[in-house]
C-alpha positions in Angstrom: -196.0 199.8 90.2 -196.9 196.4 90.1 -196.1 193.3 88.1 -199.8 193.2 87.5 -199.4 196.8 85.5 -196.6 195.4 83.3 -199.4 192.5 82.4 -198.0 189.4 84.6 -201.0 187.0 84.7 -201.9 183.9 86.4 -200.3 182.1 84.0 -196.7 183.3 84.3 -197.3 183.4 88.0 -197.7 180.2 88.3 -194.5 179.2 86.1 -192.3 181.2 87.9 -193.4 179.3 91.0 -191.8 176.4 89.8 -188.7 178.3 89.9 -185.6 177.4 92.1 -185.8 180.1 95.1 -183.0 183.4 94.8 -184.8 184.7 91.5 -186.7 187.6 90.8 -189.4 187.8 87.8 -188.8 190.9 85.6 -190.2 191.9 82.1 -188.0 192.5 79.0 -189.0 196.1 78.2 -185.9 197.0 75.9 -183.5 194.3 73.9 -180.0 196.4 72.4 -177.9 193.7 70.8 -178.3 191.1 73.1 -178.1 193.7 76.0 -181.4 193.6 78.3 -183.6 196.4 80.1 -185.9 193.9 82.2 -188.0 195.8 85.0 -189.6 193.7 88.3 -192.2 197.0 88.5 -190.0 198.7 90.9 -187.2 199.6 88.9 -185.4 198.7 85.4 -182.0 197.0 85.4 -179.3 196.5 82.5 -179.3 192.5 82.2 -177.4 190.4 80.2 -178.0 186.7 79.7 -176.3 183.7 81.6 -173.2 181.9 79.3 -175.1 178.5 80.0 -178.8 180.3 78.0 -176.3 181.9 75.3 -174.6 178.5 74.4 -177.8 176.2 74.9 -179.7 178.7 72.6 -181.0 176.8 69.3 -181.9 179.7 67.4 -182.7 183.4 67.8 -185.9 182.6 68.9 -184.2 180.9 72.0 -182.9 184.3 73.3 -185.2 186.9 75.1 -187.3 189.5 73.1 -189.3 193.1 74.2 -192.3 191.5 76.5 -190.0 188.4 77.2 -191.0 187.6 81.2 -187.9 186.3 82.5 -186.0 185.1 86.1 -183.3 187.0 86.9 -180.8 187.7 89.8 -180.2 191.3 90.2 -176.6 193.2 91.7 -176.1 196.6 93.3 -179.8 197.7 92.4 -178.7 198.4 88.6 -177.5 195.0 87.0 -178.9 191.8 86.4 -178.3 188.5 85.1 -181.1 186.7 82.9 -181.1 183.1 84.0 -184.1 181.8 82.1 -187.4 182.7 79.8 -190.7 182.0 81.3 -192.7 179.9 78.3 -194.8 182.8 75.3 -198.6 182.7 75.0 -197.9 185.0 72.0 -195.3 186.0 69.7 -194.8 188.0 66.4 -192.1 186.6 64.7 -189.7 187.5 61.2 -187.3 186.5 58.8 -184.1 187.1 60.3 -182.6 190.2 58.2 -179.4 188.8 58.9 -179.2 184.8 58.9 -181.6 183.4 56.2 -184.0 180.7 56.9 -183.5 182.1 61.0 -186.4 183.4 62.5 -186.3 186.1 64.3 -189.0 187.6 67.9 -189.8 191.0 67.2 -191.8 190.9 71.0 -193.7 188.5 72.9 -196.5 187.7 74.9 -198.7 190.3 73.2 -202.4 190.3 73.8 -203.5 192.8 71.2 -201.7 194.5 67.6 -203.1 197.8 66.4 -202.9 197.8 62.8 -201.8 201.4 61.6 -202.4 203.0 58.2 -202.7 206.4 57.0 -205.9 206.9 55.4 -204.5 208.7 52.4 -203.4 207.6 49.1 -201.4 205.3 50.7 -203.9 203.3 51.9 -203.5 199.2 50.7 -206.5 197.1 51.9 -204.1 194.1 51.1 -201.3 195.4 53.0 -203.7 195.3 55.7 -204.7 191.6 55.1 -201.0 190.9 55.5 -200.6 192.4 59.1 -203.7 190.8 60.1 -202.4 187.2 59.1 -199.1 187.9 61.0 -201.9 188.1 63.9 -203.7 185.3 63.7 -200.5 183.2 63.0 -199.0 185.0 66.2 -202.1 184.3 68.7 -202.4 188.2 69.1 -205.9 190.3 68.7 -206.1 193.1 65.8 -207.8 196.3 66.3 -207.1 198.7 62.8 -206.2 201.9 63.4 -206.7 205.1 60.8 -204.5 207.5 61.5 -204.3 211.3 59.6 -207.8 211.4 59.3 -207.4 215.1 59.2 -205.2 214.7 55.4 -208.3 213.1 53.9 -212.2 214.0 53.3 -215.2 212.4 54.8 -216.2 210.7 51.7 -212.5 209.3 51.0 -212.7 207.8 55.0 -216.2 206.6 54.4 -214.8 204.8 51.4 -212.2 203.2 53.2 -214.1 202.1 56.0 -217.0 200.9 54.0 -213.8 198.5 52.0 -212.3 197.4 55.4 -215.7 196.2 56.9 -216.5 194.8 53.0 -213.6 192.4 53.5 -212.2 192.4 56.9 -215.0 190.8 59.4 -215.2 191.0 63.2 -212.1 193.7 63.6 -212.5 197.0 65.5 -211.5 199.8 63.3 -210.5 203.3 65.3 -210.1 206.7 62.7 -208.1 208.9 64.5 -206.2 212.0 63.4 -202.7 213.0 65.8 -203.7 216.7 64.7 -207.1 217.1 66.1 -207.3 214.2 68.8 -210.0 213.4 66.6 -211.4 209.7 67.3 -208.6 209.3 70.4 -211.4 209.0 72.8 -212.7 206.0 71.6 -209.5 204.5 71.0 -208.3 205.3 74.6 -211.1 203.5 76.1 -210.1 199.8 73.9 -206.7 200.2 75.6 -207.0 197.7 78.9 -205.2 198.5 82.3 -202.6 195.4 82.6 -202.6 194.0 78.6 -200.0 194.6 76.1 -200.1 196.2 73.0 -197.8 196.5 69.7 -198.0 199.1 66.6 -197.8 196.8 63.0 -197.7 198.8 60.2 -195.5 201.1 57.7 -192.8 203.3 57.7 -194.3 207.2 58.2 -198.1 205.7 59.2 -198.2 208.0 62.4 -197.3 204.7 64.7 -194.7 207.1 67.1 -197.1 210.0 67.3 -200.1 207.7 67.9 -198.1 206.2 71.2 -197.0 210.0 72.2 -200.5 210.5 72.6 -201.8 207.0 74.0 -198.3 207.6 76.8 -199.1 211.3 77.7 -195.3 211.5 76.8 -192.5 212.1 74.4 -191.4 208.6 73.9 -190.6 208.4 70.4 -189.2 210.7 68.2 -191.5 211.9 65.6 -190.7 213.8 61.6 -193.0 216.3 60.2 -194.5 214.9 56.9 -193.0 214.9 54.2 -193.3 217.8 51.4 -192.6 216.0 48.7 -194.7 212.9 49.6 -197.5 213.7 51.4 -196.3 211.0 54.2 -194.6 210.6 57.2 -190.4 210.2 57.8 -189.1 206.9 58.9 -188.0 207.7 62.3 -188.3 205.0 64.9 -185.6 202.4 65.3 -185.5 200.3 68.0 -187.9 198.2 70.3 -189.2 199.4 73.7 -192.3 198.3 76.1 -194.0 201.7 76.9 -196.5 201.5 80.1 -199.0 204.2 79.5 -201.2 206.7 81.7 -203.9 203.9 82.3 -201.8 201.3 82.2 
């Protein structure tokens, strides 16, 4: 695999040729409590950062995040040390849950958010209109998603498309149903070889099943809807980078 497949363009190219000489580039594809999963396209290796980034770090927003590009020097083919973060193009950010007023990367250096809602009773236009402003403030590209097209009725999805394009302008919309495969043709074709992609939307919306299909994998665990509800479980809870089939 090469860095190109895990989305390395010109841009951080050229940065990391201004770096001192001894370093490898590598791309943050799992963060566990400020423990690191970086991969330089050949293999992953459990990183950690250097005392000197820990202790010069501002804020959270200093330390490295899912997508992060980063210089590393690498040990015994499994460890590495993180010595430095290559600069963003794109970040989605939060409230820290923990530290108020701190702010918090969720990933970085994302060119494109699908926006995932079940088109069921759970549908909330405005909820949507939320997501897409964490976009534009983040410098990433929405595409909406529908997922569970299968739950609903022709008219009820006409309805809701018909609302979306009412309000939302100028934003690919994808109805899609995990079930069927219904509508996964066309979203397969708006994912590009070498650009990264992150799932924004609610607990149970079909976001893990959706990127079981779009990987050709198990990746994520996944909970049978709920009963009771009429949704999905709450399942996934951590952060990963995911390369798929086609890249």
């Amino acid at each position: 695999m090469a860095l190109s497949d895990l989305g390395l363009t010109k841009q951080q190219k050229d940065h990391f040729r201004n770096e001192p000489a001894g370093f490898s580039l590598g791309r943050v594809t799992q963060e566990h409590r400020e423990r690191y999963v970086v991969s330089d396209g050949e293999r992953e290796y459990d990183a950690e950062i250097t005392g000197n980034l820990r202790f010069s770090a501002v804020s959270r927003e200093d330390f490295p995040a899912v997508g992060d590009w980063v210089t590393m020097k690498t040990y015994d083919g499994e460890l590495a040390i993180i010595h430095s973060i290559l600069p963003r193009f794109s970040s989605i950010i939060r409230q820290d849950p923990g530290k108020q007023g701190e702010i918090q990367v969720i990933a970085a250096n994302i060119d494109y958010a699908f926006l995932v809602q079940a088109a069921g009773r759970d549908f909330n236009i405005n909820r949507l209109e939320r997501y897409l402003s964490i976009c534009n403030s983040s410098g990433v590209k929405p595409l909406i998603v529908l997922t569970k097209t299968d739950l609903s009725d022709s008219g009820r999805i006409s309805e809701i498309m018909a609302a979306i394009r009412k309000r939302i302008a100028d934003v690919p919309v994808f109805a899609i149903s995990n079930e069927t495969m219904v509508g996964y043709e066309e979203l397969i074709k708006a994912v590009k070889k070498g650009k990264t992609y992150c799932l924004l939307g609610s607990s149970g919306a079909g976001k893990s099943t959706m990127l079981n299909r779009l990987s050709g994998k198990a990746v994520m665990k996944t909970a049978a809807i709920s009963s009771s509800t009429g949704q999905g479980r709450h399942i996934t809870s951590h952060r990963e980078l995911i390369l798929v089939e086609n890249g």
